[in-house]
PyMOL Python script that loads the backbone (N, CA, C, O; Angstrom):
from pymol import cmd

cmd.read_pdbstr("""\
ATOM      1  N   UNK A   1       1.703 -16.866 -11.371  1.00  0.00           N
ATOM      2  CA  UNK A   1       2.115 -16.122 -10.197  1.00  0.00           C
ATOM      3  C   UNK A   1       3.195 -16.930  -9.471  1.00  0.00           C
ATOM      4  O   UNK A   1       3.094 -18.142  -9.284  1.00  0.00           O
ATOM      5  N   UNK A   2       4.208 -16.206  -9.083  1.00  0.00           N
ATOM      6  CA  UNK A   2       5.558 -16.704  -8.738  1.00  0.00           C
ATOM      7  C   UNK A   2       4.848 -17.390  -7.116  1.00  0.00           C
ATOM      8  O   UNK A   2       3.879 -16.939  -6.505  1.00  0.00           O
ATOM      9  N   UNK A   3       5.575 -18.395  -6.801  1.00  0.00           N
ATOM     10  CA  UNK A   3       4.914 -18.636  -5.243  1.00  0.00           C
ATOM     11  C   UNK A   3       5.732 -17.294  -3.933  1.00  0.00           C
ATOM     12  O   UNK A   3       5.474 -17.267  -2.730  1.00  0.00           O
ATOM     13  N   UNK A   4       6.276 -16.760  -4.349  1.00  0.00           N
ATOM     14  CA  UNK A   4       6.374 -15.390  -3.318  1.00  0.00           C
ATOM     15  C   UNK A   4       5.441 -14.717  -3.123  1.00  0.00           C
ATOM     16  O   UNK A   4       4.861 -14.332  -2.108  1.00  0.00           O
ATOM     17  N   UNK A   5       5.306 -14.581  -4.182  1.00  0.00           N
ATOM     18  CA  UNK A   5       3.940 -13.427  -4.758  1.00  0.00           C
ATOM     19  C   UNK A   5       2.946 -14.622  -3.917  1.00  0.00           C
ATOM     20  O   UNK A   5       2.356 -14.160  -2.941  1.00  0.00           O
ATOM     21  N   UNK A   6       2.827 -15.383  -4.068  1.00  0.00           N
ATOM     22  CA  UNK A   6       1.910 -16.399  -3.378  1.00  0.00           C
ATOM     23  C   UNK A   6       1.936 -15.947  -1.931  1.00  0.00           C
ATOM     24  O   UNK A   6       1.048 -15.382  -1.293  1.00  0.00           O
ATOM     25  N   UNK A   7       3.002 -16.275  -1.601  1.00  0.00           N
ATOM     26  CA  UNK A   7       3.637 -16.450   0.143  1.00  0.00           C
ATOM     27  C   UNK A   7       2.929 -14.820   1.035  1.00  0.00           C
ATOM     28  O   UNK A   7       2.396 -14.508   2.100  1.00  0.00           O
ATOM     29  N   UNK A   8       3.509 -14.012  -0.614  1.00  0.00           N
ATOM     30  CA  UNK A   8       2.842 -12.655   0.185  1.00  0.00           C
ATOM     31  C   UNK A   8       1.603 -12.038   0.014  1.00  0.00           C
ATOM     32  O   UNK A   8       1.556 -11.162   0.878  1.00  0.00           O
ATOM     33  N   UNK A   9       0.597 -12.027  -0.627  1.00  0.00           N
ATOM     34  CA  UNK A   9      -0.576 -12.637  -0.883  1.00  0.00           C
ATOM     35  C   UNK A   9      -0.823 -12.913   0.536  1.00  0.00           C
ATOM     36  O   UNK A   9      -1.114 -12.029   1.343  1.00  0.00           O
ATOM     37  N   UNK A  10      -0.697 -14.198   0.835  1.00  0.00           N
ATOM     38  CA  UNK A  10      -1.001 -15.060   1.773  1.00  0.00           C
ATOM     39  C   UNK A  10      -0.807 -13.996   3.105  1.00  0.00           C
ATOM     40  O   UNK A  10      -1.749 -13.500   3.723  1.00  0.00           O
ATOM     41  N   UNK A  11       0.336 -13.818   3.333  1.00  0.00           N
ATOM     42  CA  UNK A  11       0.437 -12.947   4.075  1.00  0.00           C
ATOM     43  C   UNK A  11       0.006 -11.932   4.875  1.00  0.00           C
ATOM     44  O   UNK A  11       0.026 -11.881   6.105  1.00  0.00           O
ATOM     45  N   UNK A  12      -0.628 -10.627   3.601  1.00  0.00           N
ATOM     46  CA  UNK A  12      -1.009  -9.832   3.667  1.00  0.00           C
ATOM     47  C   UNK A  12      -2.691 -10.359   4.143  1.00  0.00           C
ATOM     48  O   UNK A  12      -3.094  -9.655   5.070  1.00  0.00           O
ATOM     49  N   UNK A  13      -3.509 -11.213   3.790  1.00  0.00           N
ATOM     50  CA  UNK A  13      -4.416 -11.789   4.308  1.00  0.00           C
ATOM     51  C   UNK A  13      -4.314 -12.051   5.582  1.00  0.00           C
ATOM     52  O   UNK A  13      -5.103 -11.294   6.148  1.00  0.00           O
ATOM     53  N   UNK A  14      -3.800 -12.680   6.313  1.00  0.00           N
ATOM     54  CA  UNK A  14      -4.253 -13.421   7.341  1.00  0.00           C
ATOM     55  C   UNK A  14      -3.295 -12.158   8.504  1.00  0.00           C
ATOM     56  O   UNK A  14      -3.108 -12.368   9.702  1.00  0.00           O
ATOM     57  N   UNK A  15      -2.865 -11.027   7.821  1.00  0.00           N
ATOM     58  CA  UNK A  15      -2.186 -10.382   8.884  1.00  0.00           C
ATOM     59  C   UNK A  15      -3.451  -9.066   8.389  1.00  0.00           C
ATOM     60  O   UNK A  15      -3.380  -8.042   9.069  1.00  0.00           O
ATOM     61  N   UNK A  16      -4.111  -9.079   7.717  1.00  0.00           N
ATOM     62  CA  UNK A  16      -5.717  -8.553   7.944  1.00  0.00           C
ATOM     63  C   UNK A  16      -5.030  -7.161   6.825  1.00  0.00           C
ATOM     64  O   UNK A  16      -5.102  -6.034   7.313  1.00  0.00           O
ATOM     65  N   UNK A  17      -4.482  -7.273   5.573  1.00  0.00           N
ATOM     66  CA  UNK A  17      -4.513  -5.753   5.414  1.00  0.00           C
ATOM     67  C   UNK A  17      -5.469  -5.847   3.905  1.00  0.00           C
ATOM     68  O   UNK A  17      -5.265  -6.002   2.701  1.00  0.00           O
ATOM     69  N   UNK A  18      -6.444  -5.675   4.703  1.00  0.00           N
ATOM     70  CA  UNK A  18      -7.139  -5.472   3.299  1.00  0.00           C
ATOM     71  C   UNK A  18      -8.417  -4.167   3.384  1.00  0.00           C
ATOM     72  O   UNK A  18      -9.615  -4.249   3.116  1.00  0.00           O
ATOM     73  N   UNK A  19      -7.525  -2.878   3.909  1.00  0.00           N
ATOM     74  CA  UNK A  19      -8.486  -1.942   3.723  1.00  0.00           C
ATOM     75  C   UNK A  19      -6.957  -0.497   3.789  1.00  0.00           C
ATOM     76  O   UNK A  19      -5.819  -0.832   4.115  1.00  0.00           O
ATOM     77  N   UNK A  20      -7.214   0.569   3.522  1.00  0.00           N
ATOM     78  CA  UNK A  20      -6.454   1.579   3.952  1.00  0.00           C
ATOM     79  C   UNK A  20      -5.730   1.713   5.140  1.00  0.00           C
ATOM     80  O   UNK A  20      -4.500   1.744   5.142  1.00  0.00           O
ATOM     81  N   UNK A  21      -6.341   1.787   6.046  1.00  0.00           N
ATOM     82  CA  UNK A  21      -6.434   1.414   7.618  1.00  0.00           C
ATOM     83  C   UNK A  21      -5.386   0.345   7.990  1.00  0.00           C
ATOM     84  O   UNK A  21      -4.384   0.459   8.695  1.00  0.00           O
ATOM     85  N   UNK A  22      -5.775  -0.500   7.468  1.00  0.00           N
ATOM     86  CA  UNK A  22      -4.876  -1.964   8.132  1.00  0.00           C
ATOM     87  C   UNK A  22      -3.424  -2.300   6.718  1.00  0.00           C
ATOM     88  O   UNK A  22      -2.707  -3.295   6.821  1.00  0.00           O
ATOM     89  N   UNK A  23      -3.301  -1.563   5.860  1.00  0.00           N
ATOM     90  CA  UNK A  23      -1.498  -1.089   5.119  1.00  0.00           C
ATOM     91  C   UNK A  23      -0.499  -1.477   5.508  1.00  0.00           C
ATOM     92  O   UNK A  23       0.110  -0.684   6.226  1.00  0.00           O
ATOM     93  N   UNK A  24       0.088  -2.696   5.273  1.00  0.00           N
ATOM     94  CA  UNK A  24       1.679  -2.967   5.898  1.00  0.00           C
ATOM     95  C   UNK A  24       2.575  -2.620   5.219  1.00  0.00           C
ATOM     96  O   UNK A  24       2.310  -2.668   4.018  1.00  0.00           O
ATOM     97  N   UNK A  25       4.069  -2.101   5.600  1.00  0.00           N
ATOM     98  CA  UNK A  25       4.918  -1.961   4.794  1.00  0.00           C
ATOM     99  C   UNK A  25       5.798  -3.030   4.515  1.00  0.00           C
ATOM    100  O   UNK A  25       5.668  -4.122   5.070  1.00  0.00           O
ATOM    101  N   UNK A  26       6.721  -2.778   3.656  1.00  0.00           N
ATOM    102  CA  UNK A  26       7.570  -3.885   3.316  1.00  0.00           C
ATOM    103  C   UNK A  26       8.664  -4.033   3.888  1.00  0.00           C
ATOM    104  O   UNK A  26       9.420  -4.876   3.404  1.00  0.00           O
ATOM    105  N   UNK A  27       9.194  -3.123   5.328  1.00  0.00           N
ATOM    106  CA  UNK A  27       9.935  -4.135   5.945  1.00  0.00           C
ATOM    107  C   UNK A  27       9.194  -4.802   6.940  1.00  0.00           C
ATOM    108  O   UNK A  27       9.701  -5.706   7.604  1.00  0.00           O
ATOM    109  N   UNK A  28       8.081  -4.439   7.086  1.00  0.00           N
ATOM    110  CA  UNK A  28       7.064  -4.920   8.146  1.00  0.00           C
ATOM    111  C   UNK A  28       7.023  -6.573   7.748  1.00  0.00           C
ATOM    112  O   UNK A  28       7.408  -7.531   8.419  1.00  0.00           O
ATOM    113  N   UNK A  29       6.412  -6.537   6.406  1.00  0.00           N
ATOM    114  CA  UNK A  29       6.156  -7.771   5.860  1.00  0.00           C
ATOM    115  C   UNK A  29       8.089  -8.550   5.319  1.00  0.00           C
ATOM    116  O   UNK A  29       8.007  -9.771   5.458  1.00  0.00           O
ATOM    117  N   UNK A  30       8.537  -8.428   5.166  1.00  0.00           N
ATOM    118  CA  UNK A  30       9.982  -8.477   4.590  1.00  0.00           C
ATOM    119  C   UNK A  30      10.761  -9.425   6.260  1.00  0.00           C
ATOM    120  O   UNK A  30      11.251 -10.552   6.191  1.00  0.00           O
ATOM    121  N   UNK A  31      10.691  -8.777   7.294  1.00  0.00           N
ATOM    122  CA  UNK A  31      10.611  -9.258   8.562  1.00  0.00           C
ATOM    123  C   UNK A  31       9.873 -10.783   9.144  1.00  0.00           C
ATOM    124  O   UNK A  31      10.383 -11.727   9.747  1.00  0.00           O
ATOM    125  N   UNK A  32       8.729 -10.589   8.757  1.00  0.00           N
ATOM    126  CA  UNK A  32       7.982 -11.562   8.551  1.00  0.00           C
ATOM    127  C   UNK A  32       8.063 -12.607   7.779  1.00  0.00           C
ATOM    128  O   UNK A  32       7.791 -13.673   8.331  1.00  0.00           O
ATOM    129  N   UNK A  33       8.450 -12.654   6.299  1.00  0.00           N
ATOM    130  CA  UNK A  33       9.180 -13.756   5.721  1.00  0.00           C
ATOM    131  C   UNK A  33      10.326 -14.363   5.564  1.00  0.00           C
ATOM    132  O   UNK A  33      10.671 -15.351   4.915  1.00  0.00           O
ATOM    133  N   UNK A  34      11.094 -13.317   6.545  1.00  0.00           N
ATOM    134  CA  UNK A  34      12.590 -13.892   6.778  1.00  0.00           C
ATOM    135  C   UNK A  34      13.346 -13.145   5.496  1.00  0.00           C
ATOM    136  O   UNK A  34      14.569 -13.216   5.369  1.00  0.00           O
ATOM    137  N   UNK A  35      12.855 -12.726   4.950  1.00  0.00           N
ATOM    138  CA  UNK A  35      13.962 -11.929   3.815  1.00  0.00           C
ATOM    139  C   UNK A  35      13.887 -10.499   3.371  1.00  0.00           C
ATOM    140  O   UNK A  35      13.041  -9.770   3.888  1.00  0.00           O
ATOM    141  N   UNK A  36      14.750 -10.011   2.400  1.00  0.00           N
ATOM    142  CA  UNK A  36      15.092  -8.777   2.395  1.00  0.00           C
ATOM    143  C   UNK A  36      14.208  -7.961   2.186  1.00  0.00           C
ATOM    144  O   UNK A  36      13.307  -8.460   1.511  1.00  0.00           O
ATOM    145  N   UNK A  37      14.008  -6.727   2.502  1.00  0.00           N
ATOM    146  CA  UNK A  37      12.820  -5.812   2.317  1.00  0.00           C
ATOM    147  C   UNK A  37      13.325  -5.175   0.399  1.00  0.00           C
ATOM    148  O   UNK A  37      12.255  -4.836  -0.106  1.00  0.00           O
ATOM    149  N   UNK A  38      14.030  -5.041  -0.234  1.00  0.00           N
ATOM    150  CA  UNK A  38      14.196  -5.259  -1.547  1.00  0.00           C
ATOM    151  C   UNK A  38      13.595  -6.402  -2.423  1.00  0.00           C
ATOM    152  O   UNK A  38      13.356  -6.207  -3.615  1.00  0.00           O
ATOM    153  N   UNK A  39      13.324  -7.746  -1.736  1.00  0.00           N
ATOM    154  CA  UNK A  39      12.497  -8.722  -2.187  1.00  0.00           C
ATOM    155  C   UNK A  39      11.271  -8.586  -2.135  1.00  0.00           C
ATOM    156  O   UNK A  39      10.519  -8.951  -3.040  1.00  0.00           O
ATOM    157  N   UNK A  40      10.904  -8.044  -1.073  1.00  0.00           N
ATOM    158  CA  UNK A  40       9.391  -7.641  -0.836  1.00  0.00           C
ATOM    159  C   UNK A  40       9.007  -6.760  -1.537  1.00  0.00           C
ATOM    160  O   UNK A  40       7.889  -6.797  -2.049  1.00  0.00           O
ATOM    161  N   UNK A  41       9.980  -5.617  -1.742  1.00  0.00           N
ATOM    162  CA  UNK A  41       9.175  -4.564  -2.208  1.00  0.00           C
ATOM    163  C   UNK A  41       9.215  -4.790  -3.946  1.00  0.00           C
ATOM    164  O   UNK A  41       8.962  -3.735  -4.529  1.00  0.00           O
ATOM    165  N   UNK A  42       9.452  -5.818  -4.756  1.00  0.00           N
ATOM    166  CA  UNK A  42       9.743  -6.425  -6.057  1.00  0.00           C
ATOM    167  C   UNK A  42       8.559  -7.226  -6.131  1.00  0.00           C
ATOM    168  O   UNK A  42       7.893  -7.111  -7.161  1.00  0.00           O
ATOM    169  N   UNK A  43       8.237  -7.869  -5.409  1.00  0.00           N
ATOM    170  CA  UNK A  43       7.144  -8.583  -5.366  1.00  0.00           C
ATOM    171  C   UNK A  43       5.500  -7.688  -5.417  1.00  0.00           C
ATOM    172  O   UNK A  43       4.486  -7.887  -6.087  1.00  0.00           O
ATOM    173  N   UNK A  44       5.843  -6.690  -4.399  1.00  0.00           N
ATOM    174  CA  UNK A  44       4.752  -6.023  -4.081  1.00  0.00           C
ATOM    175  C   UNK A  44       4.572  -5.025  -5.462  1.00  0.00           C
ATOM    176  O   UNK A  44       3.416  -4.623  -5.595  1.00  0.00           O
ATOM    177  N   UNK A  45       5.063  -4.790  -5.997  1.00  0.00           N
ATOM    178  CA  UNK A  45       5.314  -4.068  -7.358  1.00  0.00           C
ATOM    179  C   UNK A  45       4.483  -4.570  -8.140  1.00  0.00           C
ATOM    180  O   UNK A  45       3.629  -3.951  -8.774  1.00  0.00           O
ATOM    181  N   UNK A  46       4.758  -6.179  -8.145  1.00  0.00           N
ATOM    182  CA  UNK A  46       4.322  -7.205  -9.413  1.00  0.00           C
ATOM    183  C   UNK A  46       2.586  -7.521  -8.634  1.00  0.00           C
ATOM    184  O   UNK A  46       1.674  -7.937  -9.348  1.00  0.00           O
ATOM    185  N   UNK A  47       2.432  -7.318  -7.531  1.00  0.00           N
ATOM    186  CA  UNK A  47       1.183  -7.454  -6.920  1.00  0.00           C
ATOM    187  C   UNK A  47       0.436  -6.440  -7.085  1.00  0.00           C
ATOM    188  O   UNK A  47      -0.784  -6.580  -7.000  1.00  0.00           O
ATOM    189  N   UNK A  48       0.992  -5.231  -7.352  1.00  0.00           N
ATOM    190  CA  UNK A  48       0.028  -3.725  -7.287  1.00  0.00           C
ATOM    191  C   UNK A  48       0.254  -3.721  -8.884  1.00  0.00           C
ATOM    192  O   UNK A  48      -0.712  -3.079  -9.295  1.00  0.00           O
ATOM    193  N   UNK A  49       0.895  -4.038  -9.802  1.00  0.00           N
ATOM    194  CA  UNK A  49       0.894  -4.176 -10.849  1.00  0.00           C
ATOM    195  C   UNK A  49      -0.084  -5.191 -11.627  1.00  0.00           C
ATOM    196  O   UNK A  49      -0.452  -4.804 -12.736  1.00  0.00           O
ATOM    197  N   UNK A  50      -0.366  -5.947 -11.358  1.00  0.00           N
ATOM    198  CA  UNK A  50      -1.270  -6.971 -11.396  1.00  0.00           C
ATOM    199  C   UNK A  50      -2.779  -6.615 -10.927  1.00  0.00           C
ATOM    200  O   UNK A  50      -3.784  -7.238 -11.269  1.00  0.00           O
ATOM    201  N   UNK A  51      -2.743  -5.727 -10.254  1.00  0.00           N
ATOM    202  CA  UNK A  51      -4.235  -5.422  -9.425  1.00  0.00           C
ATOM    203  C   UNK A  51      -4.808  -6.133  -8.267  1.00  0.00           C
ATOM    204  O   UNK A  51      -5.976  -5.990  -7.904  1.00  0.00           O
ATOM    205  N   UNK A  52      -3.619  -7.196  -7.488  1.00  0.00           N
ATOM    206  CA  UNK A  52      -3.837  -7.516  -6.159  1.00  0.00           C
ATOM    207  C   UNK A  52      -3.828  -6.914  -5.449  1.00  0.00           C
ATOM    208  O   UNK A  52      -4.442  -7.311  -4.459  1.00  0.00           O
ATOM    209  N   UNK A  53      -3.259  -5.715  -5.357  1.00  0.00           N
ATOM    210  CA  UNK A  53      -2.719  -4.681  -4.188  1.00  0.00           C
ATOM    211  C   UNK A  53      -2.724  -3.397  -4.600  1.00  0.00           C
ATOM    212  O   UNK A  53      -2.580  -2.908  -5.720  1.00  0.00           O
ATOM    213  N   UNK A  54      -2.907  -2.929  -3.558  1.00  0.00           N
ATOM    214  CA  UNK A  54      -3.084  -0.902  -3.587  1.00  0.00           C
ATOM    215  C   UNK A  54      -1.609  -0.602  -3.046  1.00  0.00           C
ATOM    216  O   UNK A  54      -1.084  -1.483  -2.366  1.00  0.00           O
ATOM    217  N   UNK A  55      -0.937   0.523  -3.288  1.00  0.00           N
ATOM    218  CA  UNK A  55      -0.117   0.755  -2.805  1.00  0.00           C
ATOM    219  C   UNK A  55      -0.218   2.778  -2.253  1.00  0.00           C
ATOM    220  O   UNK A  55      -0.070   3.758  -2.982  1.00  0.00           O
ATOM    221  N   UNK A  56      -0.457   2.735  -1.039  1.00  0.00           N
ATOM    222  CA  UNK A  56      -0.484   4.102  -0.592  1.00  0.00           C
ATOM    223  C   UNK A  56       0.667   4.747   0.039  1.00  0.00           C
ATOM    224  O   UNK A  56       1.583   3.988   0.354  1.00  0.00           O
ATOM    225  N   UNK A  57       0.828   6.183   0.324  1.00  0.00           N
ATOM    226  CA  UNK A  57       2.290   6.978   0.742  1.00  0.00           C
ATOM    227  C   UNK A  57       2.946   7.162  -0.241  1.00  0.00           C
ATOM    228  O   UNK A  57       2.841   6.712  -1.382  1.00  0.00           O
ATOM    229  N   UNK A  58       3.672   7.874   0.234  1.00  0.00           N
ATOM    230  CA  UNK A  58       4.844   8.384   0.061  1.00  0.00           C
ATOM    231  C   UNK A  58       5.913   7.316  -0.988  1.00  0.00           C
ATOM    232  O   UNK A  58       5.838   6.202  -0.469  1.00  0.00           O
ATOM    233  N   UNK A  59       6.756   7.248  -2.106  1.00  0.00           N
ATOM    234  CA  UNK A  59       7.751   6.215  -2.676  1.00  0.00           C
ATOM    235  C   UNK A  59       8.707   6.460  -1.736  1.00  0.00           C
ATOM    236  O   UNK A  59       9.285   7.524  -1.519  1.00  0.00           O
ATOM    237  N   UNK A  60       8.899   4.902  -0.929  1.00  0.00           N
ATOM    238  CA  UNK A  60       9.785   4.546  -0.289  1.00  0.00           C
ATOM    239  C   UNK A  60       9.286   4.472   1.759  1.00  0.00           C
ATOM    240  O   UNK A  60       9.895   3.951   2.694  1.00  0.00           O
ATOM    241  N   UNK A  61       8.347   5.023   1.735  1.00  0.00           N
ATOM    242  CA  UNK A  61       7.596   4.807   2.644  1.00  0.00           C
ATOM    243  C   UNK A  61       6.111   4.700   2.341  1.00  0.00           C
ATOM    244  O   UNK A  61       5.360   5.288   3.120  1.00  0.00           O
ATOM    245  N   UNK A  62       5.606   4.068   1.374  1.00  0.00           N
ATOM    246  CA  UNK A  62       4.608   3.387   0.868  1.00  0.00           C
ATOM    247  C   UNK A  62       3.943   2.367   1.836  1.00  0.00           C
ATOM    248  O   UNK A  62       4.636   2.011   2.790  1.00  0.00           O
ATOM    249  N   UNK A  63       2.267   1.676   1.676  1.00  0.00           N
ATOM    250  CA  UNK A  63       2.480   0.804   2.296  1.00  0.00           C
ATOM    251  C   UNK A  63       1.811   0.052   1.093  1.00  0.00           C
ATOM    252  O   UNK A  63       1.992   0.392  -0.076  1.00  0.00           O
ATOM    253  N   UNK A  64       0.811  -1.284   1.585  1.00  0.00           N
ATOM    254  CA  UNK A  64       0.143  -1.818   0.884  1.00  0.00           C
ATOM    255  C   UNK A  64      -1.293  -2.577   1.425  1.00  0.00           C
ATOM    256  O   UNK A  64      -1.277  -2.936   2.602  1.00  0.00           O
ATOM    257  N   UNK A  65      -2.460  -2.826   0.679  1.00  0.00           N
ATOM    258  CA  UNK A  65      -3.526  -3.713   0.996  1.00  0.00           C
ATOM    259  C   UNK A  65      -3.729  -4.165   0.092  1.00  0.00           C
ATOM    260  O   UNK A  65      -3.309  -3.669  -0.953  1.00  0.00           O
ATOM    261  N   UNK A  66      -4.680  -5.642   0.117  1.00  0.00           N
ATOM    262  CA  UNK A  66      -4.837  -6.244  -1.244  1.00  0.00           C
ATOM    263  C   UNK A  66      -5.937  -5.400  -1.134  1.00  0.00           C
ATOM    264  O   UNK A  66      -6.348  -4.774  -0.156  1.00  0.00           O
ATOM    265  N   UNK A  67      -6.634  -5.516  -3.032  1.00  0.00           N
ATOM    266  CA  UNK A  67      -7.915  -5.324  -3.262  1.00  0.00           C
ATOM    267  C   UNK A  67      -9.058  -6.452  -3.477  1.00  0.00           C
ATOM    268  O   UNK A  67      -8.755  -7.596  -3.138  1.00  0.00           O
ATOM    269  N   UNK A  68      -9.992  -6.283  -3.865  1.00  0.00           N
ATOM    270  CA  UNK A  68     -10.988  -7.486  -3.729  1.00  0.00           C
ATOM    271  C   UNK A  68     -10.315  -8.619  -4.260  1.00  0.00           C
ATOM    272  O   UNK A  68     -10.300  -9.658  -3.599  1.00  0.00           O
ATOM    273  N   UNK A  69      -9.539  -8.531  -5.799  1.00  0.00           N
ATOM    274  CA  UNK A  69      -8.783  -9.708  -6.379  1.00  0.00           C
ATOM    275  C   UNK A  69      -7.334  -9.753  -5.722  1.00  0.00           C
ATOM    276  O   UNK A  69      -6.403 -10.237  -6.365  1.00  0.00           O
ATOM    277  N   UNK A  70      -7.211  -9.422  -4.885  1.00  0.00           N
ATOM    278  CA  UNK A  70      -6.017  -9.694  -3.972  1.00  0.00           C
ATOM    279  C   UNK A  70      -6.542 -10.902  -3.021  1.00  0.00           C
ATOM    280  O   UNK A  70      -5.976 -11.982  -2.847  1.00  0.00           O
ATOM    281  N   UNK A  71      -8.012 -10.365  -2.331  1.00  0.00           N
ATOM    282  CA  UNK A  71      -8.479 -11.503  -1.498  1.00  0.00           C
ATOM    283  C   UNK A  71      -8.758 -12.697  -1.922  1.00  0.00           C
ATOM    284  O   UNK A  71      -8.358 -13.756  -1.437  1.00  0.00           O
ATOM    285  N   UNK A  72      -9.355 -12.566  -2.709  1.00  0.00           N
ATOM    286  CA  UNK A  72     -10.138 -13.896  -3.333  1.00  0.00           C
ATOM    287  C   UNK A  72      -8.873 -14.297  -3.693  1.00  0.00           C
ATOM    288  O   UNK A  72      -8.554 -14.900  -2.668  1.00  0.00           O
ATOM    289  N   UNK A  73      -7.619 -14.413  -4.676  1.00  0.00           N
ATOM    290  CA  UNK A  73      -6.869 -14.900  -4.766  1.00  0.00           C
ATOM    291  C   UNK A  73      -6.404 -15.381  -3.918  1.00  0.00           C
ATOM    292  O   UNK A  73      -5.946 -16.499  -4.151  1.00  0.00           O
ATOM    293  N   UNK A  74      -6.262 -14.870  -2.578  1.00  0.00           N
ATOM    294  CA  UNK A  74      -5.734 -15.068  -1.351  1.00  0.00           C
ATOM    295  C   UNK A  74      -6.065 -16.156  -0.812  1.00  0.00           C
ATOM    296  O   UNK A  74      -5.534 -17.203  -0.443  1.00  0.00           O
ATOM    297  N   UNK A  75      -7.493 -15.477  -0.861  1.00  0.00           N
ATOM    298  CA  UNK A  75      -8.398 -16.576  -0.124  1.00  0.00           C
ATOM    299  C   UNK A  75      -8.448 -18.391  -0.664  1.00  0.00           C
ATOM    300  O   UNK A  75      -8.716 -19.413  -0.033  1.00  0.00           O
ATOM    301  N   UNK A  76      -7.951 -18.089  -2.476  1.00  0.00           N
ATOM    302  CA  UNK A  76      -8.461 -19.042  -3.384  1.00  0.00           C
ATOM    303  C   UNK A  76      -7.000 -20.509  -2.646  1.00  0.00           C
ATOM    304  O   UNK A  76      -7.218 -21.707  -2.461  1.00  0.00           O
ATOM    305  N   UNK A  77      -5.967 -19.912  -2.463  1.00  0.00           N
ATOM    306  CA  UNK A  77      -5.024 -20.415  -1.493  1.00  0.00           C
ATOM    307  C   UNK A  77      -5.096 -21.855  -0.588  1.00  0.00           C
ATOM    308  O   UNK A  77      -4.395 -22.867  -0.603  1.00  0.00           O
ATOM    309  N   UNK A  78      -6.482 -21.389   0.338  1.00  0.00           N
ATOM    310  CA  UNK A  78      -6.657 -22.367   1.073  1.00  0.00           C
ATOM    311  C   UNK A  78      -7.748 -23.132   0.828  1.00  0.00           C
ATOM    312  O   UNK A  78      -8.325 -23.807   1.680  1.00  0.00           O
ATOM    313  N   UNK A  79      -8.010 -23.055  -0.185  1.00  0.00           N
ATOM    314  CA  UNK A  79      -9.295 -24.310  -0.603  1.00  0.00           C
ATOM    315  C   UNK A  79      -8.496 -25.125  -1.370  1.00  0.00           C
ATOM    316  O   UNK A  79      -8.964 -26.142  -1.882  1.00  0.00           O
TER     317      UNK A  79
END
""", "prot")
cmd.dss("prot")
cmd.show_as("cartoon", "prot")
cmd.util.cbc("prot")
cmd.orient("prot")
């Protein structure tokens, strides 16, 4: 796993989206790491592709949450 994919991971944790409800988008998050919302949303691809992340909406107004192996990965981070 690339450390972006790390960074956002990380991210998406501690900014709490890990249910339907709590879904950030990618300029939301893209804002937040200081870079382009095209980077984010490449990453988030390879994260919902992978099975870290759900991706709900609309293409192009999508958002995202991790799933259980989104957290624990997440979580696996700070130990």
């Amino acid at each position: 796993m690339s450390e972006s994919s790390k960074r956002l991971l990380s991210l998406l944790m501690v900014l709490g989206a890990q249910s339907p409800e709590k879904a950030l988008g990618s300029e939301e998050l893209a804002a937040k790491l200081g870079v382009g919302t095209s980077e984010v949303e490449d990453e988030l691809k390879r994260l919902v592709d992978g099975g870290y992340a759900v991706s709900i909406g609309k293409s192009g107004a999508s958002k995202v949450y991790l799933t259980g192996t989104g957290v624990i990965t997440a979580s696996s981070t700070y130990s």
